[in-house]
N, C-alpha and C positions, 0 to 999 in steps of 0.2 A: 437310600440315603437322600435325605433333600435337596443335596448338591444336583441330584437329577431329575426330578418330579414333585415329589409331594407330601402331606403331609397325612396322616391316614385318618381316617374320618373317627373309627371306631377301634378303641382298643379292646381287645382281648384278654381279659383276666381270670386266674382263676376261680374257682366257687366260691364267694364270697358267704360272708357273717354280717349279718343284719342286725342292729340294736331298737335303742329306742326310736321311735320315730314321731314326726312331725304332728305340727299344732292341728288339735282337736276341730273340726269342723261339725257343726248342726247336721241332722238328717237331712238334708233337702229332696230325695226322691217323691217322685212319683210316679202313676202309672196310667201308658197309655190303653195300656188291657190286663189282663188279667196273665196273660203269656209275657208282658215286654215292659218292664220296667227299664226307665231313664234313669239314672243317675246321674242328677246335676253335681258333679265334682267340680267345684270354683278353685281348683288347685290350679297355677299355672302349669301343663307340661311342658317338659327339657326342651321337643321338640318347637315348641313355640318359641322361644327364646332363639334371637339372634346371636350364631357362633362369631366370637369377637376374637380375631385374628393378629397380636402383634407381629409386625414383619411376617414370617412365613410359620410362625408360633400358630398353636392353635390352644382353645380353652372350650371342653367339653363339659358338659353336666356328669355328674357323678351318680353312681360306679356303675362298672362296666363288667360284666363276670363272662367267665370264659364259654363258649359252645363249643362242640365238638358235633362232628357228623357220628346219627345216630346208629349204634350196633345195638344187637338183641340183650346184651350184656349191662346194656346202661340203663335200662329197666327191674333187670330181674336183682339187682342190686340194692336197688330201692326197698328200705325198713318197712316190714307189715306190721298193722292192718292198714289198707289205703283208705282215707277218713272220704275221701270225696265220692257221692253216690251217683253211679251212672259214669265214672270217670274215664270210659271209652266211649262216652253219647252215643252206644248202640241201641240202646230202649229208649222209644221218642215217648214223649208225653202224647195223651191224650189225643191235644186237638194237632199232633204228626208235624208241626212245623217247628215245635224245635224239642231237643230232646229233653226227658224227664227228670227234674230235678235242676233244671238250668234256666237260665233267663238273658235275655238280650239288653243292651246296653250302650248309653251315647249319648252325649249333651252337645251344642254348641250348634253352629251355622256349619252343617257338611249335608253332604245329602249320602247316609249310610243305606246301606242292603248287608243284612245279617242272611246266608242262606243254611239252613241244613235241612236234608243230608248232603255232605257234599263227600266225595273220597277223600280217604283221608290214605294213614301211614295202614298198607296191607290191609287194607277194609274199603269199605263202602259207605262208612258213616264217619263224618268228622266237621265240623265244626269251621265254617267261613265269615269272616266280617271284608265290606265293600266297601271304599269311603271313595268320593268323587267329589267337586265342587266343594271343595275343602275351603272356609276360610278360618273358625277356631273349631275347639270341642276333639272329639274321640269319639270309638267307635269298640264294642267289647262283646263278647258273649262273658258268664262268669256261673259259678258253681250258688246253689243253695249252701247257707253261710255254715259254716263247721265250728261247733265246740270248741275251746281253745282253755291252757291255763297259763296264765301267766310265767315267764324264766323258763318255757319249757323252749327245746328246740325244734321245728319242724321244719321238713324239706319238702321244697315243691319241685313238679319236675313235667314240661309237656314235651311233645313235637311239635314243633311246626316248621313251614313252608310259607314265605313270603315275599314278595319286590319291591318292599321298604324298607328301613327301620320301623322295629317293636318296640314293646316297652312293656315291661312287667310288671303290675301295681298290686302291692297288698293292700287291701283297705281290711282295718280292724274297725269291730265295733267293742267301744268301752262298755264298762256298768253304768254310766249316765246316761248311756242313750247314745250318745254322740260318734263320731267317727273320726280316726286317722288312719292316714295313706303314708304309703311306703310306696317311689318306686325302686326296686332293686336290680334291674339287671334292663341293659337297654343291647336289642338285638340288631344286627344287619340283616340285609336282605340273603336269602338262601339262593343258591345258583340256580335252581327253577322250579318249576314248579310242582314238580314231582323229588324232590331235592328235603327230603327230613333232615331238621336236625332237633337235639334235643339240648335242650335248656337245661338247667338243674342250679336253684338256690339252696341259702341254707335261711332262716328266719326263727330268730326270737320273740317270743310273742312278750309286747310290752306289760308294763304292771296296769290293772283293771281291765285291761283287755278281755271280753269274755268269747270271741268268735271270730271267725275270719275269712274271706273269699278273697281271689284272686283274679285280678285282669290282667288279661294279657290282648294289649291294645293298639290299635294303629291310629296316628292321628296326622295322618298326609294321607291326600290320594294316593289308593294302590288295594292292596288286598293281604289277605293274612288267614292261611286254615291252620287251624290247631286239633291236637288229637293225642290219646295215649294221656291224660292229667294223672298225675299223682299227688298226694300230700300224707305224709306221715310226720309222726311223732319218734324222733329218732334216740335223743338223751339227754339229760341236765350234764351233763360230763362234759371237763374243758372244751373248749374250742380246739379247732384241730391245730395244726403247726400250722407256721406263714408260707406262706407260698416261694420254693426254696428258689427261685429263680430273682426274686429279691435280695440283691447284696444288701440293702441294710439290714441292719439288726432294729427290732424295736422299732418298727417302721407305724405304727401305731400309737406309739407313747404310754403303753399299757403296763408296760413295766417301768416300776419306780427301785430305784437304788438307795443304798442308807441312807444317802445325804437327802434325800426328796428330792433329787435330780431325776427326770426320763433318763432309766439305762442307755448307755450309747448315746446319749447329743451331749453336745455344749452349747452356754451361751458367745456370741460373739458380739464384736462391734469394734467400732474405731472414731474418732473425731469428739467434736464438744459438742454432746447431748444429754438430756437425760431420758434414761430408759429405762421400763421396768419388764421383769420376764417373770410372765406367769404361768404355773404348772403346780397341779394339772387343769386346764381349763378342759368346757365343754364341748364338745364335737357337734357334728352334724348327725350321728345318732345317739347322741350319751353319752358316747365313752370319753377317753381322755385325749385334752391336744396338747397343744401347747402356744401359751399369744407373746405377742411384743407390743409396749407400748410406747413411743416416744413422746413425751409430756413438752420438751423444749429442743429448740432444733437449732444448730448452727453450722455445723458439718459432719462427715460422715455417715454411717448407718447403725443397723442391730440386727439382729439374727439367730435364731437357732440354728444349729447345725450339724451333722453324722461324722460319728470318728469315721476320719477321711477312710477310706479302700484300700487297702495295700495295695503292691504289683496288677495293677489292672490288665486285662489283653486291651490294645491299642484295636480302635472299630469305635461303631456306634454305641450308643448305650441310647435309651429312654428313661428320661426324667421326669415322674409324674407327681404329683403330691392334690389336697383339697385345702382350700385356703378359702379365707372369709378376709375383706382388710376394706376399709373407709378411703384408703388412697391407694396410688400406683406404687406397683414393689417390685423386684426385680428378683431374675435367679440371677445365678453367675455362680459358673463354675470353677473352682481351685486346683492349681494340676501343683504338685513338687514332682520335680526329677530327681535326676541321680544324682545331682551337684547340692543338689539340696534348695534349688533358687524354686521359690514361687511363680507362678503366673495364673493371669484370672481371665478368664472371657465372660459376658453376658450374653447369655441364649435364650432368654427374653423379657420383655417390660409389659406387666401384667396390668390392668388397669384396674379400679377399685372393685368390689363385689359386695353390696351388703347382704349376700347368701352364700353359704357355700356354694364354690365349683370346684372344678378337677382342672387341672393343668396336664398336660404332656408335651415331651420337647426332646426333640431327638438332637444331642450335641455329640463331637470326636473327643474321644481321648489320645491322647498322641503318643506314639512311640516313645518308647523309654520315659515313661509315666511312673512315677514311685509311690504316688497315692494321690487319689484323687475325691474331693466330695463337695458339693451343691450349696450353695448359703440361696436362700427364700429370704432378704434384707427388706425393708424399707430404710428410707432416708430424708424421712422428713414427718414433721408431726401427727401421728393417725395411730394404727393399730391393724395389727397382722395376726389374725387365727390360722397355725397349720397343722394337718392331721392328714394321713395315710400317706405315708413318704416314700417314694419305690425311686432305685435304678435298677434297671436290667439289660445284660447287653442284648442289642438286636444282632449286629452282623459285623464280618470282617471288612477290612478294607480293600478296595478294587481297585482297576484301571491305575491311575496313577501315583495313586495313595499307596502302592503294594511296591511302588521304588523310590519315591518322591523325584521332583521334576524342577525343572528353571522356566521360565519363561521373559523370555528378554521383549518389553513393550514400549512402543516408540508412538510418543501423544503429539499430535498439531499438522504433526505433515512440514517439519523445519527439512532445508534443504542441504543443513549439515547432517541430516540421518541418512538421505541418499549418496554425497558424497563420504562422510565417513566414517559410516554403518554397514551398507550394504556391502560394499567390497571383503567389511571384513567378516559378516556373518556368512557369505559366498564361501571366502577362503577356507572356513574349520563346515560346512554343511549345516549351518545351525539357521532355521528360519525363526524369523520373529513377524509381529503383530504390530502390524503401524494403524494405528487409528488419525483420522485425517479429518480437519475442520474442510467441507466441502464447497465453501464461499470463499476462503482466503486460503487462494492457490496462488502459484506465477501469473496465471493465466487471467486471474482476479486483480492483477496489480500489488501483489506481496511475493516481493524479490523474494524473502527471507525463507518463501517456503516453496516445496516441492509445484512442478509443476504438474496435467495431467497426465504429460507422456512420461513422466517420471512415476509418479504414480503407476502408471501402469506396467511398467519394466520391473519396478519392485514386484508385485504379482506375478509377473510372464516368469518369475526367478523363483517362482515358489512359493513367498511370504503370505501370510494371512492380513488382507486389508479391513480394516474397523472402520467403525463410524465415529464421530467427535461433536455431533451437531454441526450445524450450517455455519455459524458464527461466532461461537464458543461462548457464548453468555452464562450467566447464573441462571439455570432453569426453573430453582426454587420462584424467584421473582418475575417468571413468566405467567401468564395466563394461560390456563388449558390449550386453548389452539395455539396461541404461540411457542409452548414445548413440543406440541405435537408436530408442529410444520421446520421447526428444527430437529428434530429426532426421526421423525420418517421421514424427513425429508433427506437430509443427509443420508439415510438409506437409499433412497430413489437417486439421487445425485450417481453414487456409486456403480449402483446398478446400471445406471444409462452410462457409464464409463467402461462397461464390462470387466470389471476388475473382480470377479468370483461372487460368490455366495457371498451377501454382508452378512453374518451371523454374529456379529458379534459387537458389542459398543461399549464405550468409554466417557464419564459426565467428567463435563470439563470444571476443572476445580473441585472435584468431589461434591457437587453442587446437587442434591434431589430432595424430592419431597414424595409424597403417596401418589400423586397424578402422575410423577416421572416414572416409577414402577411400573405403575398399570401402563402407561404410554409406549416404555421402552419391550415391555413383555407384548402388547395387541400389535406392533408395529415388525413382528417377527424375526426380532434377537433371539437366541436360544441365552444367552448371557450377558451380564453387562459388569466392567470392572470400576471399582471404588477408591478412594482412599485410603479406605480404612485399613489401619497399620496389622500386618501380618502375616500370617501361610494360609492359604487357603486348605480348611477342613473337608474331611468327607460332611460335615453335618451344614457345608455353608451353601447360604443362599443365593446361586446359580445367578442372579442380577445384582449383587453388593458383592462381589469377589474381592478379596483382602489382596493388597500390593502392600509393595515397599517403594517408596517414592525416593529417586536416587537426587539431591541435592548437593551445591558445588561442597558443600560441609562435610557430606559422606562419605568417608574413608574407603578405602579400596579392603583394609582391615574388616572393616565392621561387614563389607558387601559377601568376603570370603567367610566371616561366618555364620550368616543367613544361606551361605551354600552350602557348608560343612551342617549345621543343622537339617537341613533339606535333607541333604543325601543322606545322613545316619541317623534320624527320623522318620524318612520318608514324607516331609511334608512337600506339598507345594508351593515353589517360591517365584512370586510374578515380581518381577525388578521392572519398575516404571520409570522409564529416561524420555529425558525432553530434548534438549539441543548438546551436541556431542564435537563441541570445538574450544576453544581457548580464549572464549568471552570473555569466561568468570560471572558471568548471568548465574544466579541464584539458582536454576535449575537448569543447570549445565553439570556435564563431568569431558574432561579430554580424552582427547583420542589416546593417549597413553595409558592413562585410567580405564580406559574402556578395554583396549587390549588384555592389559593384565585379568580382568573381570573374563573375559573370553575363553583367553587360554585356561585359568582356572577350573570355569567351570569345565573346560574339553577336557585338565586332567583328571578332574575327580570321577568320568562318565558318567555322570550323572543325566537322564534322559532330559532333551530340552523340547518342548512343546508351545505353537503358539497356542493362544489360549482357546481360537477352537476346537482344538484336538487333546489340550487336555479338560474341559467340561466333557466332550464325547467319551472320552475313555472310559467315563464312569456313569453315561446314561443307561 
């Protein structure tokens, strides 16, 4: 879940279907001998391109097909006759340094070493490329080019063993002489190096297509042996079904309904715009998408979108889709309950693309979920191409998602939270989370707040101490070192107070930018809490944790049913109090208010956690 680490580099998908593919490029090879043809491919690779990461979002290059650790069975499956000659590189050519009927390959500034024979999968002959001093280019061994007919299907299939990412390229050659590439399938590293696994695509050969080899290629320092190649001619017969672990239907847009609507979507939108929705547009290999265009803009969005999910199981899901768009677009997810009331989250802001990529994003469906489905929106003048639309659930819920929790947290370090806080979280056993401005103490000359021996009595009691920065400032408006010397510093403050582990921190005023992330994650928070209105999700990100900010406005009403939600959802609910006396300060609640708020939560048993112990619960 990403509430605990990370975001996964490479997806796993099943055996994908390969269409048309990309703009035709000149022959540019040639040869340094008669054994070792270069292949200048002036294609960029995926791996070249910097992965661009909103928030804790990731944006992969597309697609991604499934491996499996290789059995005897996933060979002998494979449609005969295998078209590729020599497709165990056990008969070496001639002059013995690489085998017969193959060639070596590699353009760019790396310094490659192609070796064979090297061991391969249960032999002694198999196929190695070396790249070192990487700065662009690839590195390939590939097959003498094979016959092909256009609209026919064939499957290719190797082994390999490697400590990088791979990448799988078709290159076709047309009737004009000319050449296009396909890459279809991008691999992860295998667990070592005697570690097979097998790869296995599906590929359509495009129209004038008349032949076609395969790389399978590393382009970062590392190494990669391959062995066991196949390629067959398998059938013009449908493609096979979608891959049933996708709850959409029609995740493709390949089906069309009477009306010339894509089966299973709708158009959506809201606000004064105007928008046009076009279907079927072209894809990233031919087939059908679907675009949005907004021509004039004043508010709101547009979107396609998947008849929502029925009864979802509550857990993660992954949201993956390929999108092309000239501006920033956004997902955001739609939940209805049981009451019938909508709610929306955004789980990430995508930035523009003028090429196809892939997206994946792992978000929570929440307990007692009545339907749930994804909108891909822009909202503002540009254009959105989207194609191969997947949710799938990943996992269930854990740690404290599996009873939902409270957590009572106490910002500034006022010294109305030690006198009439402490007493009463003492009385029912319930610890809370004081984060603490570590310059403006008693000790500092502000009566108003805790001093250090208070401070640290609240600790010696049990409670989880936080950090708040040095001074409470707006840290967006700081300069690099001056966030830094407020954020770790106020750690170190602590620390030399002996008041526990600081693991955990709090921006004051909800106040961050990208240098506060990076700052509050290198300064060794395992978490940091936000403003941002809500329950913290399994799918949320471990330093923006979602509160509820308790104001002198907020009803005692409204607090009891963020706890009845909690508990009969199971969500996470961090209730964020400031000053706990009879000011009437804007963010104040009384001590009577606060009582009621206590007891409540102690009837409903509901588990109360500071907030160290419930991020842990789910690492």
């Amino acid at each position: 879940m990403k509430i605990t680490k990370k975001i996964t580099t490479f997806l796993l998908l099943a055996t994908i279907m390969m269409g048309v593919y990309s703009t035709a490029y000149a022959n540019t090879a040639h040869f340094e001998s008669k054994d070792e043809m270069i292949v200048e491919r002036k294609i960029p690779l995926p791996y070249d391109k910097p992965l661009v990461s909103p928030t804790i979002k990731q944006i992969i290059p597309v697609p991604l097909p499934k491996t499996s650790a290789f059995s005897p069975t996933a060979l002998s499956n494979a449609v005969s006759p295998n078209l590729i000659s020599n497709p165990s590189v056990e008969n070496p050519s001639s002059s013995a340094s690489i085998p017969a009927n193959w060639a070596k390959g590699g353009y760019g500034s790396n310094t490659r070493v192609l070796k064979y024979p090297v061991v391969g999968f249960n032999s002694t002959k198999a196929i190695q490329v070396e790249i070192s001093n990487y700065t662009t280019g690839d590195a390939k061994w590939f097959f003498n080019e094979v016959p092909i007919t256009p609209g026919k299907i064939y499957t290719f299939s190797d082994l390999y063993t490697s400590n990088i990412p791979s990448i799988v390229d078709v290159r076709f050659k047309m009737a004009d002489g000319t050449y296009k590439y396909k890459d279809v399938a991008f691999l992860g590293p295998t667990d070592s190096a005697t570690s097979f696994k097998n790869v296995s695509v599906q590929i359509i050969a495009p129209d004038q297509a008349v032949s076609l080899t395969v790389f399978h290629l590393i382009n970062k320092n590392g190494y990669l042996i391959t062995d066991e190649f196949s390629l067959s001619e398998i059938s013009t017969d449908p493609l096979p079904p979608p891959d049933p672990t996708n709850l959409v239907a029609n995740s493709d847009f390949e089906q069309t309904d009477v009306g010339g609507m894509p089966s299973n979507w709708k158009k959506g939108g809201w606000g004064t715009k105007s928008a046009q929705f076009t279907y079927p547009e072209t894809s990233i290999d031919g087939s059908k998408a679907a675009r949005i265009d907004i021509t004039s803009y004043t508010s709101g969005d547009a979107k396609w979108y998947f008849t929502p999910i029925m009864s979802p199981t509550s857990g993660i899901y992954t949201y993956s889709d390929v999108f092309k768009s000239n501006i920033k677009s956004t997902l955001t997810a739609q939940f209805q309950d049981a009451s019938g009331t909508y709610s929306y989250k955004d789980i990430a802001v995508l930035p523009a693309s003028d090429s196809f990529q892939s997206v994946s994003v792992d978000f929570a469906v929440p307990n007692g979920t009545k339907n749930v489905t994804v909108f891909h929106l822009i909202g503002a003048v540009g254009f959105l191409t989207i194609d191969n639309v997947a949710m799938r659930f990943k996992s269930l819920p854990t740690g404290i998602f599996t009873t939902g929790a409270v957590t009572f947290r106490f910002d500034d370090g006022w010294t109305s939270q030690y006198n009439n806080v402490l007493p009463r979280l003492n009385a029912l056993g319930i610890k809370g989370t004081f984060f603490i401005t570590t310059k403006q103490t008693g000790d500092d000359g502000y009566p108003a707040y805790m001093t250090k021996n208070q401070i640290s009595q609240i600790y010696s009691q049990g409670h989880e101490i936080g950090a708040h920065t040095r001074t409470h400032q707006h840290l967006s408006a700081l300069t690099l070192d001056q966030q830094t010397a407020e954020i770790s510093g106020s750690r170190q403050d602590l620390l030399n107070m002996n008041v526990g582990p600081i693991n955990t921190f709090a921006y004051p005023f909800g106040d961050y930018n990208a240098n506060t992330l990076s700052i509050v994650k290198n300064s060794g928070f395992i978490a940091a809490v936000s403003t941002i209105s809500g329950f913290v999700n399994p799918a949320s990100d471990p330093y923006q944790l979602e509160s509820r900010t308790i104001t002198v406005n907020t009803t005692v009403t409204q607090i009891k049913g963020w706890i009845d939600d909690a508990s009969t959802n199971k969500k996470w609910l961090i209730l964020a109090f400031h000053e706990v006396n009879t000011s009437g300060n804007l963010y104040s609640i009384t001590p009577d208010n606060f009582d009621q708020i206590l007891n409540y939560v102690s009837s409903k048993k509901i588990p109360t956690v500071t907030v160290q112990q419930g991020v842990q619960s789910v690492q």
